[in-house]
Backbone bond lengths (Angstrom), bond angles and torsions (degrees), N, CA, C in turn:
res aa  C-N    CA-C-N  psi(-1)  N-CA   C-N-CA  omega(-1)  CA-C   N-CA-C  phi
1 X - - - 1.469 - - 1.522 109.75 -
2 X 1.660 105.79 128.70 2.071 91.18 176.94 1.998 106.14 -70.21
3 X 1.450 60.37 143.70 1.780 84.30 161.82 1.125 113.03 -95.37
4 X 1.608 120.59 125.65 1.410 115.45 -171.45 1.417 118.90 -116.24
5 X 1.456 112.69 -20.58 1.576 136.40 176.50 1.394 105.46 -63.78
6 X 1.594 111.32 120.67 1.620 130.03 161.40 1.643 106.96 -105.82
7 X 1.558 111.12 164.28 1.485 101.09 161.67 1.307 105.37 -115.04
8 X 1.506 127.77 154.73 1.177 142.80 168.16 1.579 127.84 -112.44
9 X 1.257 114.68 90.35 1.088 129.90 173.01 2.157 105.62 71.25
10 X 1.096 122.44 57.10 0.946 155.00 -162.18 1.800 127.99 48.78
11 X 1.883 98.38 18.64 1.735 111.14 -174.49 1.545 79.34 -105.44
12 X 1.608 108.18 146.50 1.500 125.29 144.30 1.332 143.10 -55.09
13 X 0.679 144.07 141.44 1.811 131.94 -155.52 1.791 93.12 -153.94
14 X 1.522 105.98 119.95 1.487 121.00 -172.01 2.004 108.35 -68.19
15 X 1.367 96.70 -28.56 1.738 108.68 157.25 1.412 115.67 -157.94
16 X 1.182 140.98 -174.51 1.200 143.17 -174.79 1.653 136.29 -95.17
17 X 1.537 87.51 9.73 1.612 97.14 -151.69 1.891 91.77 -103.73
18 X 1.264 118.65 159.51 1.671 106.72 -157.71 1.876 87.21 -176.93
19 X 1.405 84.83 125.63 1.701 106.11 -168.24 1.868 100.78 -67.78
20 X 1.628 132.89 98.02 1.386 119.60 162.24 1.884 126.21 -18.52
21 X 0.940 74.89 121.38 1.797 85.53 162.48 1.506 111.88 -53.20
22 X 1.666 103.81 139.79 1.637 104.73 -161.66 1.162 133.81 66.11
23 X 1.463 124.27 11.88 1.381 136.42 177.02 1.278 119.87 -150.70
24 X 1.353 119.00 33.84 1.403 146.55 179.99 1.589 122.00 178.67
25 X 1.265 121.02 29.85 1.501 130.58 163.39 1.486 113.22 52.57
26 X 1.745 95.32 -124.33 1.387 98.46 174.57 1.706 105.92 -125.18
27 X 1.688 105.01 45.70 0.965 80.79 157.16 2.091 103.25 101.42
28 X 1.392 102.85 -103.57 1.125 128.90 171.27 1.813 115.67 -17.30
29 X 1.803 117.66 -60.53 1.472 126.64 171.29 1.265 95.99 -53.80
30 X 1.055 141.85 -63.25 1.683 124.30 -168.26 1.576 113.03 -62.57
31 X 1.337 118.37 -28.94 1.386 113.38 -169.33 1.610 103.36 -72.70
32 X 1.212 121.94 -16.18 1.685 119.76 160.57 1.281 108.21 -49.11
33 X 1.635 117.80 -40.41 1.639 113.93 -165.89 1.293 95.24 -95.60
34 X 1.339 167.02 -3.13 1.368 157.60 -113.13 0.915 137.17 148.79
35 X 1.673 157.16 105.87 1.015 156.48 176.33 1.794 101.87 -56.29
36 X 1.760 109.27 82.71 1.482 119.39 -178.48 1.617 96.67 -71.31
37 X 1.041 134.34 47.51 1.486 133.29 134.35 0.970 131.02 -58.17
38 X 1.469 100.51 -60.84 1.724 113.32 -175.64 1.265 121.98 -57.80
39 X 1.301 106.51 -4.03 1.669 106.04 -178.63 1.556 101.95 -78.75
40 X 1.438 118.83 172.82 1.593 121.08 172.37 1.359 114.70 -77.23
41 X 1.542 119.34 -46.76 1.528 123.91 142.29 1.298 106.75 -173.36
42 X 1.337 133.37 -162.21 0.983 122.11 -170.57 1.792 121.81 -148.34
43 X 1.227 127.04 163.10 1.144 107.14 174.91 1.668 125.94 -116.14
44 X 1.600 105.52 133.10 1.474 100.10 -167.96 1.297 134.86 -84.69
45 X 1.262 134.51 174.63 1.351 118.24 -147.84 2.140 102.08 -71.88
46 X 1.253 104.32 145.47 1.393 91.71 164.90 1.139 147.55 -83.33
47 X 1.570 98.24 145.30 1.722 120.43 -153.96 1.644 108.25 -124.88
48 X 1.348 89.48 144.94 1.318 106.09 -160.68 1.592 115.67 -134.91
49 X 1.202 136.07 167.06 1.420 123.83 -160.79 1.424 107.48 -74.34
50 X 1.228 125.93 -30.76 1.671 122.08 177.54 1.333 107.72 -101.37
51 X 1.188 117.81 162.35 1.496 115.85 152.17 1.572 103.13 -59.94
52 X 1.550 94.66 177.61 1.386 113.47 -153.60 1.201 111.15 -149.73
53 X 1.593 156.69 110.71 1.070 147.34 -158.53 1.928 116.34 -90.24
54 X 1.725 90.79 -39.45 1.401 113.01 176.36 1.407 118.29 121.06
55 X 1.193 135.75 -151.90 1.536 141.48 164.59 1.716 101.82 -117.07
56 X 1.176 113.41 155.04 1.483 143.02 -157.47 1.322 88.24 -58.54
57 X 1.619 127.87 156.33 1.694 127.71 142.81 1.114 118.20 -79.30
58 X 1.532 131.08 165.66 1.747 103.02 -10.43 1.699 121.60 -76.62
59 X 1.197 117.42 114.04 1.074 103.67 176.73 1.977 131.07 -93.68
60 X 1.638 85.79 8.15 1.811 89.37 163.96 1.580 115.58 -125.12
61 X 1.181 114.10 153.64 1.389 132.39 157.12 1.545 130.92 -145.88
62 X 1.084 94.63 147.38 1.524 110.48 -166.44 1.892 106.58 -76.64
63 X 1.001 115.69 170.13 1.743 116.80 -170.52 1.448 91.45 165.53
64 X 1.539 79.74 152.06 1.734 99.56 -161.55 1.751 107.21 -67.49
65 X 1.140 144.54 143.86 0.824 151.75 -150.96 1.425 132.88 31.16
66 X 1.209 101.07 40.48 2.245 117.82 178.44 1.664 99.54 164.00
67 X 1.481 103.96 -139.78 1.160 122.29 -175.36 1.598 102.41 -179.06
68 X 1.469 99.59 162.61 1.777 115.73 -161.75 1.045 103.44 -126.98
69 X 1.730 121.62 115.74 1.217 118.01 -170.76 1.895 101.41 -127.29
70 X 1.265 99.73 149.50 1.493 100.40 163.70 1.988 122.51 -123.10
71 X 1.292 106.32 40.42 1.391 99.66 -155.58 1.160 131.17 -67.19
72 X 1.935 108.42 -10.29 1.469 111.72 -179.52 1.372 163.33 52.16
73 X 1.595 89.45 50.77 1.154 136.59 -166.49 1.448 114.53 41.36
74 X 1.254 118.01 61.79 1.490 123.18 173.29 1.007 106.72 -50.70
75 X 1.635 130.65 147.04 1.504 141.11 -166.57 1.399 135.62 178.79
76 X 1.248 146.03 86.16 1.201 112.34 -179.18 1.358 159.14 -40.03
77 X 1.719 94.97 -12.58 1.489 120.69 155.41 1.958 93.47 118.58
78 X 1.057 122.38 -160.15 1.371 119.84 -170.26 1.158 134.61 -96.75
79 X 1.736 91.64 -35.17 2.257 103.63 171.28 1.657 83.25 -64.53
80 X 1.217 111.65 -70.48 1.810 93.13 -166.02 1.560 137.23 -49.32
81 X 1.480 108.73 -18.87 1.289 130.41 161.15 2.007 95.26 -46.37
82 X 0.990 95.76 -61.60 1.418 117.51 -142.97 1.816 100.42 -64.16
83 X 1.329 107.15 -51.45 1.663 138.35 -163.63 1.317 99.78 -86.35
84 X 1.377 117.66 -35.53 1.902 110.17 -160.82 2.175 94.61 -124.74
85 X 0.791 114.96 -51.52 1.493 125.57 -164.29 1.348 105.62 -66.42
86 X 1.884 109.38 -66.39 1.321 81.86 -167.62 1.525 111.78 -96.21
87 X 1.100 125.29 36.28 1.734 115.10 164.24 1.769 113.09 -89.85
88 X 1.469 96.74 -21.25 1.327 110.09 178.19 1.936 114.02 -74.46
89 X 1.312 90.75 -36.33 1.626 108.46 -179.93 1.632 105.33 -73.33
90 X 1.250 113.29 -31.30 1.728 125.12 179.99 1.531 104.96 -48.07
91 X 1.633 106.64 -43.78 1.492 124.95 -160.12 1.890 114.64 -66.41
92 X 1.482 87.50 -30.40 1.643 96.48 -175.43 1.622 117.77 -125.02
93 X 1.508 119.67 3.19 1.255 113.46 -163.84 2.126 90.56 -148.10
94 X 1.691 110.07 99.21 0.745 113.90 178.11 2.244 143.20 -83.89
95 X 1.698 88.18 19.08 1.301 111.57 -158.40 1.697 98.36 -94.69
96 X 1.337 110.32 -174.47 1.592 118.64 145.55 1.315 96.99 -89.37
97 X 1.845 105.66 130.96 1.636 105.55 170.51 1.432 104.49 -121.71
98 X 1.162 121.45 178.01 1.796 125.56 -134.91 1.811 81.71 -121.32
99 X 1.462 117.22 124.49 1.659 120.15 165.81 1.408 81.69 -116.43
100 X 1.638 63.09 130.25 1.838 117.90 144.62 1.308 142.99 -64.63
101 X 1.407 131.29 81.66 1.312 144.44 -175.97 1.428 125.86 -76.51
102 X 1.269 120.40 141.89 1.631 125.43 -166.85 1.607 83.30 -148.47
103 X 1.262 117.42 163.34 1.244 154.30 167.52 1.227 132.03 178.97
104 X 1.422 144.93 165.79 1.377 162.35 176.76 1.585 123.02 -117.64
105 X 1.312 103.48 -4.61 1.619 117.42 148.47 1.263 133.40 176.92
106 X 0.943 123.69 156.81 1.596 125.01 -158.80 1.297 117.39 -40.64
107 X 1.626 116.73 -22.75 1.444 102.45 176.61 1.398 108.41 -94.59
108 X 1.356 118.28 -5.49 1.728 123.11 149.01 1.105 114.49 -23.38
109 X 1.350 92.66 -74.05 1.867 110.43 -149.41 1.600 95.04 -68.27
110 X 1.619 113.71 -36.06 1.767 100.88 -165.94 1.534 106.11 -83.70
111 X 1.359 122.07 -22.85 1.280 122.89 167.42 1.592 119.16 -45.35
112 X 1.498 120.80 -64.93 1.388 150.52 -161.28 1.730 90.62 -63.96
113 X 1.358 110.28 -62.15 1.869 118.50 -171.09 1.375 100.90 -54.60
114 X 1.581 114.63 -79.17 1.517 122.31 -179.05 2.048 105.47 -37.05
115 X 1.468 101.40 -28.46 2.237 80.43 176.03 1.415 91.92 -85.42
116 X 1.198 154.01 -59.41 1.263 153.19 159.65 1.369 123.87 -6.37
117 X 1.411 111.87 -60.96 1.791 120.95 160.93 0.934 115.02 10.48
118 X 1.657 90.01 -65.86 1.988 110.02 -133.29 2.053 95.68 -102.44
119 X 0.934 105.76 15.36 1.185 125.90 -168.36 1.731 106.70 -83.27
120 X 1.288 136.62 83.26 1.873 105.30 -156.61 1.460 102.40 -93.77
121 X 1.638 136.32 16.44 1.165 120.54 169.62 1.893 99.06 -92.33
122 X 1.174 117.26 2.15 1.470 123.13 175.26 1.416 113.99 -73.95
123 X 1.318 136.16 107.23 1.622 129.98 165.10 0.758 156.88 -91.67
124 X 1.617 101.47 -14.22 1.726 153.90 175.91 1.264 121.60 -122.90
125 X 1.347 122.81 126.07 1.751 107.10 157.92 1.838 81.55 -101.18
126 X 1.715 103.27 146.29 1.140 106.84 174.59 1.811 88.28 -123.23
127 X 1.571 132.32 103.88 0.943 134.85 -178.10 1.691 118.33 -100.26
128 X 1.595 89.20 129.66 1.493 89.01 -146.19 1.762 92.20 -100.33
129 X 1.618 122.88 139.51 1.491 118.24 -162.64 1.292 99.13 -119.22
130 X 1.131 113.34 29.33 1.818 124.36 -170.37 1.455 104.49 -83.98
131 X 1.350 110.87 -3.23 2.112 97.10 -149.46 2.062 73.54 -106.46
132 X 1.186 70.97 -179.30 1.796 105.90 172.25 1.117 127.89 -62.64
133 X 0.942 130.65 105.57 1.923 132.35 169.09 1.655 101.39 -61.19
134 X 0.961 125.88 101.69 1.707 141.13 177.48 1.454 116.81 -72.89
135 X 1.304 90.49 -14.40 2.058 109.91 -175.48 1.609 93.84 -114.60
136 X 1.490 138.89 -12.69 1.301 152.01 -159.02 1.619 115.05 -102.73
137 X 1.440 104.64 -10.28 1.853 102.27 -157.26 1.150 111.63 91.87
138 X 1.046 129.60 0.44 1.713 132.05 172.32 2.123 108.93 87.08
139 X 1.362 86.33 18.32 1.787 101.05 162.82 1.202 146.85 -73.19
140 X 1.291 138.53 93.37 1.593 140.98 -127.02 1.825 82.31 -67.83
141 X 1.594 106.43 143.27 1.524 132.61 148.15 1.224 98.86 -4.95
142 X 1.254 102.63 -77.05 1.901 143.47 -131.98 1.667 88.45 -76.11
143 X 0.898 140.38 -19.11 1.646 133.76 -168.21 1.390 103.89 -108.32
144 X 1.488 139.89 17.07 1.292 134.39 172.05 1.542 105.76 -147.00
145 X 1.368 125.03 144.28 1.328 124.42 -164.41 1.633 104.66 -68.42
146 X 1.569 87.32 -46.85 1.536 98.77 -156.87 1.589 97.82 -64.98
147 X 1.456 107.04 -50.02 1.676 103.32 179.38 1.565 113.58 -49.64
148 X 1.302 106.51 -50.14 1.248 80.22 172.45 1.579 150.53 -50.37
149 X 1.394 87.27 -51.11 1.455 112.47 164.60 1.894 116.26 -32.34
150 X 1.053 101.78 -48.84 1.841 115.31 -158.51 1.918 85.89 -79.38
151 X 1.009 137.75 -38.77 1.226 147.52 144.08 1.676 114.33 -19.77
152 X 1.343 111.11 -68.74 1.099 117.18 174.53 1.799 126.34 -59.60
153 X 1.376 98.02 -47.43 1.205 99.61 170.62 1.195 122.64 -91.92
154 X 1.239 144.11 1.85 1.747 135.15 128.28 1.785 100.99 -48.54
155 X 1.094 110.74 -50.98 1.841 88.40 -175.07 1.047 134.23 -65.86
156 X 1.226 111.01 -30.60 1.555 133.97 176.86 1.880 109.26 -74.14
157 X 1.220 109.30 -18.86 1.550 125.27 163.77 1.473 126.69 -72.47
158 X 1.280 104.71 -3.73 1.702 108.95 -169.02 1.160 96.07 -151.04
159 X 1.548 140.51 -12.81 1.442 118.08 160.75 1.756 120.58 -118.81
160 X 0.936 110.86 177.75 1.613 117.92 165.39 1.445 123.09 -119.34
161 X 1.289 101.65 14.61 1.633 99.35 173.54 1.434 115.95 -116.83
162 X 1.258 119.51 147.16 1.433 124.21 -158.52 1.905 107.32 -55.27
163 X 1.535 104.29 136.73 1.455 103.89 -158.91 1.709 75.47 -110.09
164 X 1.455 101.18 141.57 1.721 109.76 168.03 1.942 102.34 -116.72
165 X 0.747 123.78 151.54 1.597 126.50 -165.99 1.620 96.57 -124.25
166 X 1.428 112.25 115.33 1.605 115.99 -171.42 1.677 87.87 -103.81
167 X 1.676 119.51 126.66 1.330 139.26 173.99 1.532 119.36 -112.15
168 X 1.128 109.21 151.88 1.608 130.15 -169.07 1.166 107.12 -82.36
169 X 1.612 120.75 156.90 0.960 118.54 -177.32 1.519 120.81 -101.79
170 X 1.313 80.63 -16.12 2.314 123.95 174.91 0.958 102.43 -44.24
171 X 1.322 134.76 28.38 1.677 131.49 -173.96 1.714 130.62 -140.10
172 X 1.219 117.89 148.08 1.432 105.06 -179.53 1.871 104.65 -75.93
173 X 1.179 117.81 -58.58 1.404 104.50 179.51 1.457 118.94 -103.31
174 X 1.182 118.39 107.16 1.646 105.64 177.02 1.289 120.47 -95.03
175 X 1.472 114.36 2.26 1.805 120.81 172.41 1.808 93.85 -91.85
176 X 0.935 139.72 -15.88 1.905 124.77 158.68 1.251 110.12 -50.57
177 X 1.851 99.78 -61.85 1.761 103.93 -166.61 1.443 111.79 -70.02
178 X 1.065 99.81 -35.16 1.979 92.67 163.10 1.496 133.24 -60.86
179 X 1.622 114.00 -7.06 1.388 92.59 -164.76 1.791 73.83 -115.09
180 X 1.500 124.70 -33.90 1.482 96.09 161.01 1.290 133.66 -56.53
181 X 1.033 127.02 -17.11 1.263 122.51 175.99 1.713 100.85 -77.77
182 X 1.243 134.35 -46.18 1.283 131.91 152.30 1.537 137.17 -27.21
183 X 1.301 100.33 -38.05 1.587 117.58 -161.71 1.822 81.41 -95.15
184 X 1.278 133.40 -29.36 1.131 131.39 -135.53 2.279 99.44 -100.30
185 X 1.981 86.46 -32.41 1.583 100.79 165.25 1.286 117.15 135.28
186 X 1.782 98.13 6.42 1.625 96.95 178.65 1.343 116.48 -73.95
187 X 1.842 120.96 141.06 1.012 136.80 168.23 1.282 127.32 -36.74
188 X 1.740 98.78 -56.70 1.822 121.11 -177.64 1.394 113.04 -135.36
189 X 1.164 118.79 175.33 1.376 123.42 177.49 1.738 102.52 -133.73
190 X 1.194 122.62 127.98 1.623 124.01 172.76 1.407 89.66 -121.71
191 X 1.821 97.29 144.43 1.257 110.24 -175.00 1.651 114.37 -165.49
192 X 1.350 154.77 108.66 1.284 95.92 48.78 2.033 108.01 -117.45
193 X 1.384 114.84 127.49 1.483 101.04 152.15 1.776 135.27 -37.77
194 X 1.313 103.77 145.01 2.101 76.78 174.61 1.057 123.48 -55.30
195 X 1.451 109.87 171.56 1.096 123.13 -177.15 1.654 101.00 -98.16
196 X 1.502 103.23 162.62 2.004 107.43 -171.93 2.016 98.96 -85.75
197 X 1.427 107.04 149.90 1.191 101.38 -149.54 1.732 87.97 -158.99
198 X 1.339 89.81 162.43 1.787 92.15 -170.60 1.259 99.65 -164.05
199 X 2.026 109.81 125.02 1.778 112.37 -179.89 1.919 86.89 -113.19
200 X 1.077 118.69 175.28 1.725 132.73 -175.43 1.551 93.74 -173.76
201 X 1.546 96.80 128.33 1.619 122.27 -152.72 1.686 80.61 -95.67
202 X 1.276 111.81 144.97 1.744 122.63 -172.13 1.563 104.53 -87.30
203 X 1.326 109.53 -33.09 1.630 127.99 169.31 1.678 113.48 -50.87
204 X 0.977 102.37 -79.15 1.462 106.20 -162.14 1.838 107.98 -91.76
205 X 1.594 123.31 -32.32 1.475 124.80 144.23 1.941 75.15 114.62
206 X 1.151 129.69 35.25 1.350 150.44 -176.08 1.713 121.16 -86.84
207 X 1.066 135.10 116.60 1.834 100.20 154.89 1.396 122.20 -52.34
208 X 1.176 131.11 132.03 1.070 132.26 159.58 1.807 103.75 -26.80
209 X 1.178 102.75 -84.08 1.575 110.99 -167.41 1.772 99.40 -60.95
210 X 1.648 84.38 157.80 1.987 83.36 176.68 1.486 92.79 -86.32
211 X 1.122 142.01 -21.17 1.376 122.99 -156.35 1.524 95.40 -94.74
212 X 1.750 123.74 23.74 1.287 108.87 -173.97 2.033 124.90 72.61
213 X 1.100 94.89 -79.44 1.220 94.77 178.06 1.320 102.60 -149.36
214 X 1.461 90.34 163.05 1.690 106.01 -159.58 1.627 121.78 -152.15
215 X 1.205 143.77 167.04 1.709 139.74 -176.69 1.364 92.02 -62.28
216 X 1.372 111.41 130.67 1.204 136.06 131.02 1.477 128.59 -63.57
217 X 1.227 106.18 124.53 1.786 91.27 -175.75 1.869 89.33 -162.24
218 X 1.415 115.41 159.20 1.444 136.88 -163.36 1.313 112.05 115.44
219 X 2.036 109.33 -171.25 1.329 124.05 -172.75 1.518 100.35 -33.93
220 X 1.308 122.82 -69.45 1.630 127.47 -146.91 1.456 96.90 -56.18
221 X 1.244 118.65 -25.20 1.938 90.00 -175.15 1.632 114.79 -93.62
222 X 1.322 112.10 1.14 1.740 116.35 -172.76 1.722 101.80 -52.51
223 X 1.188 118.84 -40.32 1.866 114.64 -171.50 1.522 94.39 -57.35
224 X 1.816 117.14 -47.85 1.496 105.79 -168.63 1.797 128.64 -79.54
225 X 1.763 91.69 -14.45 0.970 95.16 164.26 1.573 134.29 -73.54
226 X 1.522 101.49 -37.69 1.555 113.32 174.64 1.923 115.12 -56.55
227 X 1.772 112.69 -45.35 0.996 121.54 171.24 1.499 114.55 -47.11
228 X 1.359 112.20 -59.11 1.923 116.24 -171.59 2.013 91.22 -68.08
229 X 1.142 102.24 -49.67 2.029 76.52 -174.75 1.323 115.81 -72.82
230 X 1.305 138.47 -1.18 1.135 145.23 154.54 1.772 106.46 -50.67
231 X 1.387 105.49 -71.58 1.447 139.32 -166.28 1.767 97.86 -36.93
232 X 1.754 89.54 -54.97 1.614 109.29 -167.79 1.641 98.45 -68.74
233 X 1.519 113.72 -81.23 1.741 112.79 165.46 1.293 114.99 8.65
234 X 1.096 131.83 -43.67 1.810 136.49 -102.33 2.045 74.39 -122.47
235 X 1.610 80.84 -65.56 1.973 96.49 -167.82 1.498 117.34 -50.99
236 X 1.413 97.39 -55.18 1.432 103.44 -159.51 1.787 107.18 -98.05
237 X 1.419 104.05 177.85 1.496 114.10 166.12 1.501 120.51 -130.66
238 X 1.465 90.20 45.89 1.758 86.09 176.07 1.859 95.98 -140.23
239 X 1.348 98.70 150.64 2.129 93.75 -163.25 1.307 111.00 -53.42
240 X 1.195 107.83 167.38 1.422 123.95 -176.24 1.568 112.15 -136.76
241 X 1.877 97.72 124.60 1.630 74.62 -173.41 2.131 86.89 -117.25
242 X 1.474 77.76 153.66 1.393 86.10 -164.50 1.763 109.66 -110.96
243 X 1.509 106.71 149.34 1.553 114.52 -166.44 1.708 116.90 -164.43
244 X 1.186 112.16 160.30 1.387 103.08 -169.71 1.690 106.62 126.27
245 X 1.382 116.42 70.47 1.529 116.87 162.36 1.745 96.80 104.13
246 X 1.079 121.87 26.77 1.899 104.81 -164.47 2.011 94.24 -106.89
247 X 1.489 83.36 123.68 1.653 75.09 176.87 1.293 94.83 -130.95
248 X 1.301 132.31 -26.44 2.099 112.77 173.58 1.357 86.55 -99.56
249 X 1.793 92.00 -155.37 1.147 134.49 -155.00 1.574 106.87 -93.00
250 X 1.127 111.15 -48.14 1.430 131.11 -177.31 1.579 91.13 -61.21
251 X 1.428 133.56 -63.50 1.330 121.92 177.56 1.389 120.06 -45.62
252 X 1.426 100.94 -48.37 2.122 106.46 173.45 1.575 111.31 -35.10
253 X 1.626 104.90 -60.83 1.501 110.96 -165.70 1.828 97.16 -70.91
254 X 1.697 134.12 -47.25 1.393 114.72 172.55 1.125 119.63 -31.76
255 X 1.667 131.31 -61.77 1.365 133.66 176.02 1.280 116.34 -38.76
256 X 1.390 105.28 -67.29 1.703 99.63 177.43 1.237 129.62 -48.98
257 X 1.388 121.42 -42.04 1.430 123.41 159.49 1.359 121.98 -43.96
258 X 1.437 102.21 -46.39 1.811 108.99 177.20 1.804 113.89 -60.21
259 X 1.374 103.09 -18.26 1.156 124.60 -173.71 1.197 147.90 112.08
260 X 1.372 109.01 25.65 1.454 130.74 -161.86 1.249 101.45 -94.28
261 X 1.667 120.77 130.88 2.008 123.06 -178.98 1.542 93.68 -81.06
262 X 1.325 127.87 -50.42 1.616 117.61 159.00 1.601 105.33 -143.98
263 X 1.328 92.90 -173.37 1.693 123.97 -151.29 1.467 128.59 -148.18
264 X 1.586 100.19 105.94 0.974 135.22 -173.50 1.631 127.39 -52.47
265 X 1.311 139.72 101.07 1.908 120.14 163.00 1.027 117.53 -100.24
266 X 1.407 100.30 139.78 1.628 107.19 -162.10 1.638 102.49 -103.62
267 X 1.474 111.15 -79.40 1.107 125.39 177.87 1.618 133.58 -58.35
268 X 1.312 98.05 -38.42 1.943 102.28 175.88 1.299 120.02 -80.87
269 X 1.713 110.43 13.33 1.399 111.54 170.09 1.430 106.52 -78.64
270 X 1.660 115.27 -27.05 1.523 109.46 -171.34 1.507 100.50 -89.18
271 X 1.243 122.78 -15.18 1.998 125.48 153.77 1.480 103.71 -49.49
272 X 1.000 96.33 -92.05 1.065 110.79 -163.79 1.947 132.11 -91.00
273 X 0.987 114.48 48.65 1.414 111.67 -154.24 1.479 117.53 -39.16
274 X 1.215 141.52 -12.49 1.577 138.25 150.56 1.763 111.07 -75.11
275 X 1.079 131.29 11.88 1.453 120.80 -174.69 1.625 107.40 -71.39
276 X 1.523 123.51 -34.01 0.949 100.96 -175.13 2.065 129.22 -77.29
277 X 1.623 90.01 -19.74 1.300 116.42 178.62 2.085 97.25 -65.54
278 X 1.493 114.96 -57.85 1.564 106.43 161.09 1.011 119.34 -32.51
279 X 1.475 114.73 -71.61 1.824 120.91 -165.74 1.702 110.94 -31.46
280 X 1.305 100.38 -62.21 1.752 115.34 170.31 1.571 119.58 -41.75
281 X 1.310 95.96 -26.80 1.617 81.87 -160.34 1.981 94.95 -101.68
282 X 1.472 103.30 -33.16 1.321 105.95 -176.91 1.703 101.07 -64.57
283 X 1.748 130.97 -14.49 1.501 101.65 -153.04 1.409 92.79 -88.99
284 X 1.208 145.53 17.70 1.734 129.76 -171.68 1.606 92.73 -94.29
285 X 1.204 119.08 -13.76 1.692 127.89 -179.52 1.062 119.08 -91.09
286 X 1.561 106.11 -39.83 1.766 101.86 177.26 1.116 106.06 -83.36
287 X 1.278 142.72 -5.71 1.497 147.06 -171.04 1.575 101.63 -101.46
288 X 0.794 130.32 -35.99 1.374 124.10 170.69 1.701 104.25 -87.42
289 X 1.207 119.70 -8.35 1.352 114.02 169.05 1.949 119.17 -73.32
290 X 1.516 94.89 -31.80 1.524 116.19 168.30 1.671 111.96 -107.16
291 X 1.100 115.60 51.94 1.353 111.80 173.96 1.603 123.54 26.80
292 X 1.195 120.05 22.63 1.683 123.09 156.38 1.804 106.64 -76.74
293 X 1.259 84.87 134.50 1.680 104.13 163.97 1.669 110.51 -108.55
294 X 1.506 121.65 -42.56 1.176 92.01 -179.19 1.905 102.19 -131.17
295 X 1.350 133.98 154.37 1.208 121.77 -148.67 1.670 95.55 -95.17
296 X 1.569 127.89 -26.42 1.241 124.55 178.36 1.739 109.43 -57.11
297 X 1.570 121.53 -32.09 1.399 106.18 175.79 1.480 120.34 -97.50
298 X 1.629 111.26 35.89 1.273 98.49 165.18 2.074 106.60 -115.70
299 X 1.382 97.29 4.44 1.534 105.13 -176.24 1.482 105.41 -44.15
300 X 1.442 125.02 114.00 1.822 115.38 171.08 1.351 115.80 88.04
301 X 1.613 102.23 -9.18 1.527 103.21 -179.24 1.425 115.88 -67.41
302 X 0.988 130.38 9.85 1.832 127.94 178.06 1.954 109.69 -50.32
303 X 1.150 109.54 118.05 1.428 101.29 171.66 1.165 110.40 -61.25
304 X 1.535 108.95 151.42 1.741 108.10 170.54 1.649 111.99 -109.65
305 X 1.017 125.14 154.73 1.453 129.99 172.03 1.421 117.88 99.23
């Protein structure tokens, strides 16, 4: 029989597969389509200490292999996270599920985590280092070791639950900022965020998006994603959950091999809104199609040479 259960950062997870942040809400809209149990858990949309209105429309477009979004961290901000979202999320999703953190400066991020803490359907801070340093020149976290780092350890200062640090792909080295963020006390590392991306309408000589440019994310980035969690895998010794273009099963098990403890879909939830409920059900087939019995001992297993 496959074994499908990994652990993540010392919680159990019934499989590995876990709905991206921003492409599954709170949770609740999918549980109309699905008993969102079966997932391992999931991550909720990101939240940040204020509400949040977003960036101007249109802020999506479609492109051949993904889509380019600029939506900007739409949110009601965190008391409402807290007061309205997740009692509603309590109702249909019976796991620890993984929040999603955004901020614009360090006392952001420790503000938003520390109300979160105390939260016990919370299991994850998944802290996301993508946004803007506002005290920085307007320079994402996620693109400097040290920034990152100082990030990490304000979060890790105000909570006790395992902090995972979600990194960019916007970068020349992303195995530095990972092992500071390591050295610094993070639990996990999730990786990869989209990549920056740009459509221009032939008609009007326009960006598509108003914000200009925006995350790239779908099929086309899975090679770069698999490469950087490899890269990361490789460095550090704390899990890695890996993301960036994964829409079957066969992609689930690549990641893990590359080295991912679980694995994230971001984008083919808005394809397909049952894909993640598939992924689950198709992997006891593809795993016996590759002779795995259980999915925790193939984490990192990629031969080398």
């Amino acid at each position: 029989m496959a074994e499908l259960t990994v652990n993540l950062c010392g919680i159990p997870l019934d499989n590995p597969v876990i709905p991206a942040s921003g492409t599954f809400g709170y949770g609740y809209e999918f549980a109309e389509l699905y008993d969102i149990n079966i997932l391992g858990t999931f991550s909720f949309k990101g939240t940040t200490k204020d509400a949040r209105f977003g960036n101007p429309t249109p802020r999506i477009a479609e492109c051949p292999g993904g889509m380019i979004n600029a939506v900007g961290l739409q949110n009601p901000g965190v008391e409402k996270v807290i007061s309205q979202e997740l009692p509603k999320l309590k109702q249909c999703f019976h796991k620890p599920v993984m929040a999603n953190v955004s901020g614009f400066s360090v006392e952001d991020y420790a503000y938003t985590c520390e109300k979160l803490d105390k939260e016990p359907q919370v299991g994850w801070l998944e802290v996301n280092v993508s946004c803007p340093n506002v005290h920085g020149g307007g320079m994402s976290f996620g693109t400097e070791p040290e920034a990152a780092a100082e990030v990490t350890r304000a979060v890790k200062a105000v909570t006790a639950k395992p902090v995972i640090i979600k990194l960019s792909p916007n970068v020349t080295d992303i195995v530095s900022i990972a092992k500071a963020c390591e050295e610094a006390g993070a639990d996990g590392i999730s990786l990869i965020n989209t990549m920056l991306g740009m459509r221009i309408d032939l008609r009007t000589r326009r960006s598509v998006i108003a914000n200009t440019m925006g995350g790239y994310s779908g099929p086309g980035i899975f090679p770069v994603a698999v490469r950087m969690v490899y890269q990361v895998a490789q460095a550090v010794k704390i899990p890695v959950i890996g993301m960036g273009g994964v829409s079957s099963a066969e992609d689930v098990i690549e990641m893990m091999l590359a080295g991912a403890t679980a694995v994230e879909v971001g984008a083919a939830n808005l394809v397909r809104p049952y894909i993640c409920r598939d992924i689950i059900r198709e992997l006891p087939e593809v795993m016996a199609k590759y002779n795995i019995q259980s999915l925790s001992d193939i984490i990192g297993g990629v031969n080398h040479g």
